[in-house]
PDB file of N, CA, C and O in Angstrom:
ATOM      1  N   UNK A   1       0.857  -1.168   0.000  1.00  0.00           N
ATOM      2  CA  UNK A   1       0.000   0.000   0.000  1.00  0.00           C
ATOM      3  C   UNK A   1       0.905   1.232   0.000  1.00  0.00           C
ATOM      4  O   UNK A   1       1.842   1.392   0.782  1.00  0.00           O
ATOM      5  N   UNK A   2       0.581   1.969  -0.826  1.00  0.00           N
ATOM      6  CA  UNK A   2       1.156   3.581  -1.249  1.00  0.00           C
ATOM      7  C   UNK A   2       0.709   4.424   0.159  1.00  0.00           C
ATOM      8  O   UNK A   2      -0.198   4.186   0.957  1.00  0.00           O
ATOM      9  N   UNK A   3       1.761   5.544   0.130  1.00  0.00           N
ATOM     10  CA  UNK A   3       1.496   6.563   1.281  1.00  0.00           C
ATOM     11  C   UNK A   3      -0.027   7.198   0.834  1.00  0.00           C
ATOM     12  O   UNK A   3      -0.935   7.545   1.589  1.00  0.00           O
ATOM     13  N   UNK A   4       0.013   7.226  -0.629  1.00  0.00           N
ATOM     14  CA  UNK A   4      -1.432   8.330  -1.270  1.00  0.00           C
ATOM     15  C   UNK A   4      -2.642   7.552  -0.749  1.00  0.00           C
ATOM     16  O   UNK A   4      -3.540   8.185  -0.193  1.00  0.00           O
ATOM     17  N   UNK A   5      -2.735   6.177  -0.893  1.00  0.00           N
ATOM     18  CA  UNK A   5      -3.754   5.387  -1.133  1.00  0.00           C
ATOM     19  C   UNK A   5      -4.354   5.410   0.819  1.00  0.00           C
ATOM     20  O   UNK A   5      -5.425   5.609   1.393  1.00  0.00           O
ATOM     21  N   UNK A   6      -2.620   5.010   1.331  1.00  0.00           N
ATOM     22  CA  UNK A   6      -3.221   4.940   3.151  1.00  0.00           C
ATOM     23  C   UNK A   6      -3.658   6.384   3.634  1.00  0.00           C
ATOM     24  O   UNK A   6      -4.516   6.297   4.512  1.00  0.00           O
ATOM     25  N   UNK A   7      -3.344   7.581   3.339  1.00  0.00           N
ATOM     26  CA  UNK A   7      -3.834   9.035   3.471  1.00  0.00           C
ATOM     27  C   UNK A   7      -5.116   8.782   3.082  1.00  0.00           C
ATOM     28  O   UNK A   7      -5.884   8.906   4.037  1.00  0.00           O
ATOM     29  N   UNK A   8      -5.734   8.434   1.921  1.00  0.00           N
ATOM     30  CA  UNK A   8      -7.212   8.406   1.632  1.00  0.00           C
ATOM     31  C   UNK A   8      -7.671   7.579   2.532  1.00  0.00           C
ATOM     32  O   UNK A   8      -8.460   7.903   3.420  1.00  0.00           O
ATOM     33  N   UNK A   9      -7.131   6.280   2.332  1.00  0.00           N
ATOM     34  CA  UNK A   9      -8.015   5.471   3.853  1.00  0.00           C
ATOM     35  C   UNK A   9      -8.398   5.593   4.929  1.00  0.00           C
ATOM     36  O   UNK A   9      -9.331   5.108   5.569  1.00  0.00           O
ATOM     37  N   UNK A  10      -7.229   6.637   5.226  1.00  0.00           N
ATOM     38  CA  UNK A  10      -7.418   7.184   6.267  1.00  0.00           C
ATOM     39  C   UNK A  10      -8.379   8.419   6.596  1.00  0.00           C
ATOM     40  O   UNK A  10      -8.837   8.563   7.730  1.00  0.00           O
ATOM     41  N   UNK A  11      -8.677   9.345   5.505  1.00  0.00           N
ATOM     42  CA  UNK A  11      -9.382  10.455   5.250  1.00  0.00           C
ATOM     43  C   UNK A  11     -11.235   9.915   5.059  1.00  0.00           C
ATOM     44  O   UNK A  11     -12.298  10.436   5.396  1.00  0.00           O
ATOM     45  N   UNK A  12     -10.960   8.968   4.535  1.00  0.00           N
ATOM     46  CA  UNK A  12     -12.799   8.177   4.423  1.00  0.00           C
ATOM     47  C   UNK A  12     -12.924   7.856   6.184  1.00  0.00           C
ATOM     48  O   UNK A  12     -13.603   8.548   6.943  1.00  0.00           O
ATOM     49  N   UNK A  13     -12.224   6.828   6.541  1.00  0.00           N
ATOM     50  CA  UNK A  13     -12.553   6.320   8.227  1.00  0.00           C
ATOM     51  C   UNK A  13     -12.674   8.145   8.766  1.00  0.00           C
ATOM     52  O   UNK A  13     -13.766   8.611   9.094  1.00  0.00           O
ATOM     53  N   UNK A  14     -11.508   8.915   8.774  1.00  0.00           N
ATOM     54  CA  UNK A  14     -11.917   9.884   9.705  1.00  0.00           C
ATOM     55  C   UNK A  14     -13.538  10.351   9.414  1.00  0.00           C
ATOM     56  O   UNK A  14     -14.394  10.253  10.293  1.00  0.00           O
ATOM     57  N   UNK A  15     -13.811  10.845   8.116  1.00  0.00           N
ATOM     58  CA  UNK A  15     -15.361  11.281   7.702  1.00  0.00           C
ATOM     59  C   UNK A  15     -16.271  10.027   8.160  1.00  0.00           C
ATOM     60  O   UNK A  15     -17.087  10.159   9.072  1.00  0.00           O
ATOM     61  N   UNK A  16     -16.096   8.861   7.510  1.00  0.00           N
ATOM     62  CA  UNK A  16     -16.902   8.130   8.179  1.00  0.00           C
ATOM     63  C   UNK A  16     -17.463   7.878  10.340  1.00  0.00           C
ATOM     64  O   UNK A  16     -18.420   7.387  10.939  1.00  0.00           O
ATOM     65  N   UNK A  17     -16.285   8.506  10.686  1.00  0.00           N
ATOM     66  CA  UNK A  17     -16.396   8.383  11.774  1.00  0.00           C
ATOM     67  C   UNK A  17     -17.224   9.689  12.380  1.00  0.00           C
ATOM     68  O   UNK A  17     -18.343   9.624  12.890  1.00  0.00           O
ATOM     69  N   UNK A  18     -16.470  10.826  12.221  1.00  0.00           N
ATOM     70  CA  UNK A  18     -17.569  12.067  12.075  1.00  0.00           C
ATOM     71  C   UNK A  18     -18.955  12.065  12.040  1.00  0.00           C
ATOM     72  O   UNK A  18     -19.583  12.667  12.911  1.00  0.00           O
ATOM     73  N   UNK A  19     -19.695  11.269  10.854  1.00  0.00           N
ATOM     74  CA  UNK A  19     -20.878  11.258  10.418  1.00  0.00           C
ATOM     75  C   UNK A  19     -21.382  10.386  11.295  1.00  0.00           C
ATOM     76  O   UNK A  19     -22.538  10.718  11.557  1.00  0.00           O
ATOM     77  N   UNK A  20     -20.936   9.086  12.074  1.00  0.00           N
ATOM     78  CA  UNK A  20     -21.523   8.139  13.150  1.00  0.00           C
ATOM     79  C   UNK A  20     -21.480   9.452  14.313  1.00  0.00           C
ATOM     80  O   UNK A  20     -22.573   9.955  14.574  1.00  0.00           O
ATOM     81  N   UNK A  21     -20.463   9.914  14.890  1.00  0.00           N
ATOM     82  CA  UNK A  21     -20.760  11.230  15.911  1.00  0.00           C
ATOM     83  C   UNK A  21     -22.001  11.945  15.981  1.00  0.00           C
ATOM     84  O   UNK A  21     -22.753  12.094  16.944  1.00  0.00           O
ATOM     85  N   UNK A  22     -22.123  12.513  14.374  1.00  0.00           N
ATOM     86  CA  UNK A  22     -23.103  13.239  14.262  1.00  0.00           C
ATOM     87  C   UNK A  22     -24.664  12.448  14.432  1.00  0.00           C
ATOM     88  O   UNK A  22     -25.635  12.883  15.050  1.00  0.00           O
ATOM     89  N   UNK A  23     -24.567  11.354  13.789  1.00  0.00           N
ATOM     90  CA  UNK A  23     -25.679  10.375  14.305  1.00  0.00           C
ATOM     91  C   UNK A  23     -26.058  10.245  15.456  1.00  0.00           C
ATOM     92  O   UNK A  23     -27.262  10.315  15.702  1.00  0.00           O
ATOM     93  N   UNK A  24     -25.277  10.058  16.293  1.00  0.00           N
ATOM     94  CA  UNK A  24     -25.252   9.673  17.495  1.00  0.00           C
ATOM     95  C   UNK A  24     -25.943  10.766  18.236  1.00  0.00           C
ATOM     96  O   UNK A  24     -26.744  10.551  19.145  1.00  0.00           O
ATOM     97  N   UNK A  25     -25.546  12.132  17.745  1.00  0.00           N
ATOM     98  CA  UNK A  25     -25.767  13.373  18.522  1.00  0.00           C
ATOM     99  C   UNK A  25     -27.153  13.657  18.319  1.00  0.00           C
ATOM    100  O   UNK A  25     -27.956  14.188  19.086  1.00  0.00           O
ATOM    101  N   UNK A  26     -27.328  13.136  16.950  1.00  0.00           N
ATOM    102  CA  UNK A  26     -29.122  13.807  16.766  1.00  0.00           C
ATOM    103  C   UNK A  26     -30.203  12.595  17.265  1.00  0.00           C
ATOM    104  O   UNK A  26     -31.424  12.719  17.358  1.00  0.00           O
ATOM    105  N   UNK A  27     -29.469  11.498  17.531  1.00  0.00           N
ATOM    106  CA  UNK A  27     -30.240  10.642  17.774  1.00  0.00           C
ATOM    107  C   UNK A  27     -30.736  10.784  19.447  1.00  0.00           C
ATOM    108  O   UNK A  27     -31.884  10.540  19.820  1.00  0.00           O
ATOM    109  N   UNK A  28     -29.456  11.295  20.484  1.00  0.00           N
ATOM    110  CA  UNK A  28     -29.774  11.552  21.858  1.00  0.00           C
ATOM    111  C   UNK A  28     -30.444  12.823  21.905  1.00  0.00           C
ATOM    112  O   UNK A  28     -31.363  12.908  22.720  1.00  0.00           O
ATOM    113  N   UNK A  29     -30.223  13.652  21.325  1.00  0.00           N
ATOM    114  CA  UNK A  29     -30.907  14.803  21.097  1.00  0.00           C
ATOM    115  C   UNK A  29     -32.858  14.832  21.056  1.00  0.00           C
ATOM    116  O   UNK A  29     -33.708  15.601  21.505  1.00  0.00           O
ATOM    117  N   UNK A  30     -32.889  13.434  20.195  1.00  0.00           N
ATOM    118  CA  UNK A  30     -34.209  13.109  20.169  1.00  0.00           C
ATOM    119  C   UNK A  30     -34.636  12.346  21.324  1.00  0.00           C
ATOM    120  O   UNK A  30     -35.737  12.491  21.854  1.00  0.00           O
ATOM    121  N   UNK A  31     -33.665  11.456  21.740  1.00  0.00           N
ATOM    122  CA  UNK A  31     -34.167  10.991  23.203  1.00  0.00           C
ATOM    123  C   UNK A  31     -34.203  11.757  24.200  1.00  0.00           C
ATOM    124  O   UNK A  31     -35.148  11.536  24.958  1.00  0.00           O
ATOM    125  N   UNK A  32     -33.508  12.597  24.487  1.00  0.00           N
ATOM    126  CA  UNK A  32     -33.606  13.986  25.416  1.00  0.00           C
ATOM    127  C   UNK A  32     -34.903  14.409  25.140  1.00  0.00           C
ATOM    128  O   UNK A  32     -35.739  14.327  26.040  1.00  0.00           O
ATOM    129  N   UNK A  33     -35.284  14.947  23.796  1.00  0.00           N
ATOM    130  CA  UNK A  33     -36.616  15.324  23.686  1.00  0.00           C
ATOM    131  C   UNK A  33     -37.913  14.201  24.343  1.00  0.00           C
ATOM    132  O   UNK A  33     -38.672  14.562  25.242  1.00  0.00           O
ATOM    133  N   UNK A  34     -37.954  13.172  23.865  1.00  0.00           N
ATOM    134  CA  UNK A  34     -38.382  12.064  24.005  1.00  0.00           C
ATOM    135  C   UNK A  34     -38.653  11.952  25.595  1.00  0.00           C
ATOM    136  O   UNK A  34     -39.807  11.653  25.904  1.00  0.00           O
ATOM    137  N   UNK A  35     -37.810  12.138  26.544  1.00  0.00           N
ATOM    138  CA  UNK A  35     -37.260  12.082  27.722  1.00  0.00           C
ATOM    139  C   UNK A  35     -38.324  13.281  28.743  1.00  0.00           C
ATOM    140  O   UNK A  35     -39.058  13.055  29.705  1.00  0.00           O
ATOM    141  N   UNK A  36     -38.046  14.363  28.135  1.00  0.00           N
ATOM    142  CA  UNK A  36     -38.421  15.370  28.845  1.00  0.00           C
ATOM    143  C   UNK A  36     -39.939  16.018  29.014  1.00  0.00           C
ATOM    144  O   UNK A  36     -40.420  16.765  29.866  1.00  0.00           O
ATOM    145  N   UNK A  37     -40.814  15.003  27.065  1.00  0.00           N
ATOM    146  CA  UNK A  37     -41.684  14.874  27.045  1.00  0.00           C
ATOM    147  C   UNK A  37     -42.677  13.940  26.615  1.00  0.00           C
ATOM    148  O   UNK A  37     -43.475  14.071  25.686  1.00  0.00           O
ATOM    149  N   UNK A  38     -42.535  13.006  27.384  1.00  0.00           N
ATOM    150  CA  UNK A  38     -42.896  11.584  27.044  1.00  0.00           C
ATOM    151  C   UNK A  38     -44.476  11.619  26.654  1.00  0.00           C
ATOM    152  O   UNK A  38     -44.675  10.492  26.202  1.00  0.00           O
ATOM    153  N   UNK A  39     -45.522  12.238  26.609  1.00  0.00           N
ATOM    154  CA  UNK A  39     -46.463  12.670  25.868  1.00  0.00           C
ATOM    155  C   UNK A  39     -46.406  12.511  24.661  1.00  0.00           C
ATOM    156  O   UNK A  39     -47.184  11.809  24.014  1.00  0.00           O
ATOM    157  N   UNK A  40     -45.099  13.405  24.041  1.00  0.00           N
ATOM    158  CA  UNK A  40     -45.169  13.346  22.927  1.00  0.00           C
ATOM    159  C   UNK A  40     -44.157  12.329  22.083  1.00  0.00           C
ATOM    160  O   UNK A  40     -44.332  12.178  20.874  1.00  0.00           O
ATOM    161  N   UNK A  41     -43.558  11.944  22.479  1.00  0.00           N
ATOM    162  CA  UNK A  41     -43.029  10.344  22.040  1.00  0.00           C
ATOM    163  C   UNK A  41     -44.728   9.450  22.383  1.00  0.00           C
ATOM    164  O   UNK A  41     -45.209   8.841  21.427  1.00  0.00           O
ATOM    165  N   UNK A  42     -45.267   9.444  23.317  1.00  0.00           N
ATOM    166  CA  UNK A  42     -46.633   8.534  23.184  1.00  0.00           C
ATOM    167  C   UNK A  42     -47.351   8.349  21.860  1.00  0.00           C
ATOM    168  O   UNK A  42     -47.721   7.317  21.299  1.00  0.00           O
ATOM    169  N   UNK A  43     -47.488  10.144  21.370  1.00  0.00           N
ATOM    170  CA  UNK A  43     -48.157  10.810  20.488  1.00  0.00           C
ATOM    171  C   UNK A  43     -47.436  10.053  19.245  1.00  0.00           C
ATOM    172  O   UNK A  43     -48.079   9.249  18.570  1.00  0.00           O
ATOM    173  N   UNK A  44     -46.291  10.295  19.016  1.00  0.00           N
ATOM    174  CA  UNK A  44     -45.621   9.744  17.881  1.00  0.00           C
ATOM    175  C   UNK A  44     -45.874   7.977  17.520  1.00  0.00           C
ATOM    176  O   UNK A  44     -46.298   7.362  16.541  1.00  0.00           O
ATOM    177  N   UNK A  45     -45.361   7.590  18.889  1.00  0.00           N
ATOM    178  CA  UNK A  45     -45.273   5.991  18.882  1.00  0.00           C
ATOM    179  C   UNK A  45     -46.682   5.702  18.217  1.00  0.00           C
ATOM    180  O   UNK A  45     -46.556   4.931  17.266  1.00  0.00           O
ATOM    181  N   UNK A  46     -48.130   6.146  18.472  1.00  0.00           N
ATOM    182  CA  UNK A  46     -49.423   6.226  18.310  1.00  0.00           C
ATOM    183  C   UNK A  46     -49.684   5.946  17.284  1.00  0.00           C
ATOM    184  O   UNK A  46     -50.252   4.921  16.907  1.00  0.00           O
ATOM    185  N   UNK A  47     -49.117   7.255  16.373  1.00  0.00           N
ATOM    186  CA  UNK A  47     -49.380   7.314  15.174  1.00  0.00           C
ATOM    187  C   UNK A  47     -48.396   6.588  14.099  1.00  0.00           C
ATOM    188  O   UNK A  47     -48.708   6.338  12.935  1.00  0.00           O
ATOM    189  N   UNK A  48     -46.973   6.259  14.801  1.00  0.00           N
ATOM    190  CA  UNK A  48     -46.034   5.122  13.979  1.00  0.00           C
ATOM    191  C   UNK A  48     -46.798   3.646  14.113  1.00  0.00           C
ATOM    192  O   UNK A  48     -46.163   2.793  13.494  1.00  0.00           O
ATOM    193  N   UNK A  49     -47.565   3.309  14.525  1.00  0.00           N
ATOM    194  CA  UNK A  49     -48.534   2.522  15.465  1.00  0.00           C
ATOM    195  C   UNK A  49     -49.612   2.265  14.080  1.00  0.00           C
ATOM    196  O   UNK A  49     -49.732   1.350  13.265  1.00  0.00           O
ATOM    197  N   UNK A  50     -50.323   3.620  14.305  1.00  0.00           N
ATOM    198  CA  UNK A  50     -51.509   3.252  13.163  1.00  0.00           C
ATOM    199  C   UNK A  50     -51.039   3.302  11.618  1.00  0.00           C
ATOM    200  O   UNK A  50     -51.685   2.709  10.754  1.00  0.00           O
ATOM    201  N   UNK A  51     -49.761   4.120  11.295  1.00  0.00           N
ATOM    202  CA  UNK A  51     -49.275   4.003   9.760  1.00  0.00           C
ATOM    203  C   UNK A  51     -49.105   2.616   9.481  1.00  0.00           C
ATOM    204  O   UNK A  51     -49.564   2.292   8.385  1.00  0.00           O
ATOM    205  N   UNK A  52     -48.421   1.412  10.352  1.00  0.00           N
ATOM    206  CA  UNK A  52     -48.021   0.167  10.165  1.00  0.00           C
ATOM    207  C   UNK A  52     -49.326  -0.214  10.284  1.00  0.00           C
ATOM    208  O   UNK A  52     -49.289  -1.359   9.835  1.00  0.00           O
ATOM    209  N   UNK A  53     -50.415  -0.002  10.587  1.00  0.00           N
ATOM    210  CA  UNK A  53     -51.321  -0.964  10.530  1.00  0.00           C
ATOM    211  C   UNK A  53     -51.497  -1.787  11.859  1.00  0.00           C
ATOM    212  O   UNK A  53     -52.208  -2.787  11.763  1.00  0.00           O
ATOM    213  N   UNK A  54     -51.059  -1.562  12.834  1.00  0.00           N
ATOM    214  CA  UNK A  54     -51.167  -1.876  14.350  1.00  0.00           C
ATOM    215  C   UNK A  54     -52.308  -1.787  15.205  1.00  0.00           C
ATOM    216  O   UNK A  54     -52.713  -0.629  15.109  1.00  0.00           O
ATOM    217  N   UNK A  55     -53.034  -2.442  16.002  1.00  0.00           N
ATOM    218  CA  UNK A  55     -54.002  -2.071  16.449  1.00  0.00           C
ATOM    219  C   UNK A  55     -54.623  -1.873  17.807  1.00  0.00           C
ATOM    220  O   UNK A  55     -55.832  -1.733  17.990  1.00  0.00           O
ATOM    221  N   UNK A  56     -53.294  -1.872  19.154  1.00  0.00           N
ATOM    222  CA  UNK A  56     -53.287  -2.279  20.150  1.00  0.00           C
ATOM    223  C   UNK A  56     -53.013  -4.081  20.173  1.00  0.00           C
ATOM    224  O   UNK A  56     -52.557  -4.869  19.345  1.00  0.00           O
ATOM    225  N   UNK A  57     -53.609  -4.234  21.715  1.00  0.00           N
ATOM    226  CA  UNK A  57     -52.967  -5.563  22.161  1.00  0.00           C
ATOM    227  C   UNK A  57     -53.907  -6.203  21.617  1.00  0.00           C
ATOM    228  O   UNK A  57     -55.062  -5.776  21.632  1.00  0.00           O
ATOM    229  N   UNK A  58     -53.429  -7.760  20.834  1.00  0.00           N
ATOM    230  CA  UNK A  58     -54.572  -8.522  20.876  1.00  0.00           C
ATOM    231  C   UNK A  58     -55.695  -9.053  22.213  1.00  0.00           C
ATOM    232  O   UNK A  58     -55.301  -8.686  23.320  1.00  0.00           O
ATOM    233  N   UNK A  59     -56.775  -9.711  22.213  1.00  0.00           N
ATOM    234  CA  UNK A  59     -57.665  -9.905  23.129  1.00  0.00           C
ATOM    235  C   UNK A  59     -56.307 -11.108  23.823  1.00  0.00           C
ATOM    236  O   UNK A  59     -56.340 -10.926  25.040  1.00  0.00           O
ATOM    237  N   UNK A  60     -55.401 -12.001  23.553  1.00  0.00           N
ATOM    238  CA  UNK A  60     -55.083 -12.916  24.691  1.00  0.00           C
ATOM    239  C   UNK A  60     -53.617 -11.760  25.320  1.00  0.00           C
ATOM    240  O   UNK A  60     -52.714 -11.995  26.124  1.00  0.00           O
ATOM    241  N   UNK A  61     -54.036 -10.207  24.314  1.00  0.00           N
ATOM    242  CA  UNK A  61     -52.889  -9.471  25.499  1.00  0.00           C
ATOM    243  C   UNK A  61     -51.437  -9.134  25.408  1.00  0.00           C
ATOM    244  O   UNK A  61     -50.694  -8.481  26.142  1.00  0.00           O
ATOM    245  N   UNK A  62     -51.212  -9.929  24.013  1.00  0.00           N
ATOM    246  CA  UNK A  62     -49.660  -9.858  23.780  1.00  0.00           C
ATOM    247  C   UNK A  62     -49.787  -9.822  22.144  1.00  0.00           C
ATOM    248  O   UNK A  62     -50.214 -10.546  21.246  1.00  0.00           O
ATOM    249  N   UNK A  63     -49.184  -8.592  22.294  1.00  0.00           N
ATOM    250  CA  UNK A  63     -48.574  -7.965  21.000  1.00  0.00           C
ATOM    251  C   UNK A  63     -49.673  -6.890  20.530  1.00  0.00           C
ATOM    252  O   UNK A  63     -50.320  -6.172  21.293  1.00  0.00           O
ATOM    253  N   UNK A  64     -49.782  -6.925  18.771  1.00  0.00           N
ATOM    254  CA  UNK A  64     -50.529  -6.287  18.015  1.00  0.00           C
ATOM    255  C   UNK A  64     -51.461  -7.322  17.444  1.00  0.00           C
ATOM    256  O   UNK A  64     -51.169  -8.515  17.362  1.00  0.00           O
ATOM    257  N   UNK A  65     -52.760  -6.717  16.998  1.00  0.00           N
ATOM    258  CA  UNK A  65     -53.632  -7.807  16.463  1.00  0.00           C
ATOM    259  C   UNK A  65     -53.090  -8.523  15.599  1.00  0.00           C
ATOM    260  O   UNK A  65     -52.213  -8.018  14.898  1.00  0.00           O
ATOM    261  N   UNK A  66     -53.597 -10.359  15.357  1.00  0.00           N
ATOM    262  CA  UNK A  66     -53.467 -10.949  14.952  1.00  0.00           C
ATOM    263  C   UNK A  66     -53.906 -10.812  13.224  1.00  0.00           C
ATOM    264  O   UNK A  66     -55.087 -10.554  12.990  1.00  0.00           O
ATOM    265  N   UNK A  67     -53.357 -10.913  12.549  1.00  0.00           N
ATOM    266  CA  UNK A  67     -53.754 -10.667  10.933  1.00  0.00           C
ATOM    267  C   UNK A  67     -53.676 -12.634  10.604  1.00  0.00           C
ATOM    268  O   UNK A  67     -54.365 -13.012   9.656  1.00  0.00           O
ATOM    269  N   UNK A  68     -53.133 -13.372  11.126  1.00  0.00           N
ATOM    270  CA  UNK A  68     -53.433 -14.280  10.469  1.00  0.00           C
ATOM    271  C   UNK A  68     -54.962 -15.480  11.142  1.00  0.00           C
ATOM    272  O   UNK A  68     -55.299 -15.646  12.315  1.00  0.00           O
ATOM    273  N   UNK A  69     -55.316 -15.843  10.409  1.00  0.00           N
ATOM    274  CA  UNK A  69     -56.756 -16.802  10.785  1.00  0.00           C
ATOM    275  C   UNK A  69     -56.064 -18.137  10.911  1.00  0.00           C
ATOM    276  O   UNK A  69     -55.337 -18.605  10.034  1.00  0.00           O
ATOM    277  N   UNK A  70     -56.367 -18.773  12.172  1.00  0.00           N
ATOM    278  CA  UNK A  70     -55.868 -19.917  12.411  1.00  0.00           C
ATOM    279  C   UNK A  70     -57.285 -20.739  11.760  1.00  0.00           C
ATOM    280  O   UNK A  70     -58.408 -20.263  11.925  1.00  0.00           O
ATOM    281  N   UNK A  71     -57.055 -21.990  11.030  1.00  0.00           N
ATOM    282  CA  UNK A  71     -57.966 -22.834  10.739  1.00  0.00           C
ATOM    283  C   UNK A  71     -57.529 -24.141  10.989  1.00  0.00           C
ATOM    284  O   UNK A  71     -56.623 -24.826  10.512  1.00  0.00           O
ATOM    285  N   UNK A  72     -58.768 -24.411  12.234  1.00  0.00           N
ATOM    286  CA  UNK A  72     -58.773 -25.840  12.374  1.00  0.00           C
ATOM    287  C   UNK A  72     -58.625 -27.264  11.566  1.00  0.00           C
ATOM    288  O   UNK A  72     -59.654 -27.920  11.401  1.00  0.00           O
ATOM    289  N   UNK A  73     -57.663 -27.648  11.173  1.00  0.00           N
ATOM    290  CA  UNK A  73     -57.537 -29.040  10.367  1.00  0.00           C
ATOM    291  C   UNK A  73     -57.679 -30.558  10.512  1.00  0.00           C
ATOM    292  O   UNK A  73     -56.659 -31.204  10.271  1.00  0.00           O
ATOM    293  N   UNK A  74     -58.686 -31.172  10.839  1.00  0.00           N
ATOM    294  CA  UNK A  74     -59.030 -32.363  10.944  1.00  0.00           C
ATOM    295  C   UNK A  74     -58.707 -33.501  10.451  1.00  0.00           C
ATOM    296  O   UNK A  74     -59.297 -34.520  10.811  1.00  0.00           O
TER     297      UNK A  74
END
């Protein structure tokens, strides 16, 4: 490996690493928000909730409603 080629390798990992930082930062940033007003993370979760098609707990209590029909086979 060339000095030019390990300088670039090295220049992608540093940016690549940067951009995980910056991830990181907007992501606690949102949990802070999340954190301080858990209302509105409720509010969100709610409506990320009804876009998927979710419908609360099923009747035996665990999970989201059931979409598949069990049929008895004899």
């Amino acid at each position: 490996m060339n000095d030019e080629r390990a300088h670039e390798m090295v220049e992608h990992l540093q940016a690549a690493a940067l951009e995980l930082i910056e991830a990181a930062r907007a992501f606690l940033d949102v949990a802070e928000d999340m954190v301080k007003d858990p209302g509105q993370a409720l509010a969100m979760a709610s409506a990320a909730a009804k876009m998927a098609g979710t419908h609360g707990p099923r009747p035996d209590g665990h999970g989201a409603s059931a979409r598949v029909e069990h049929i008895r086979v004899s």
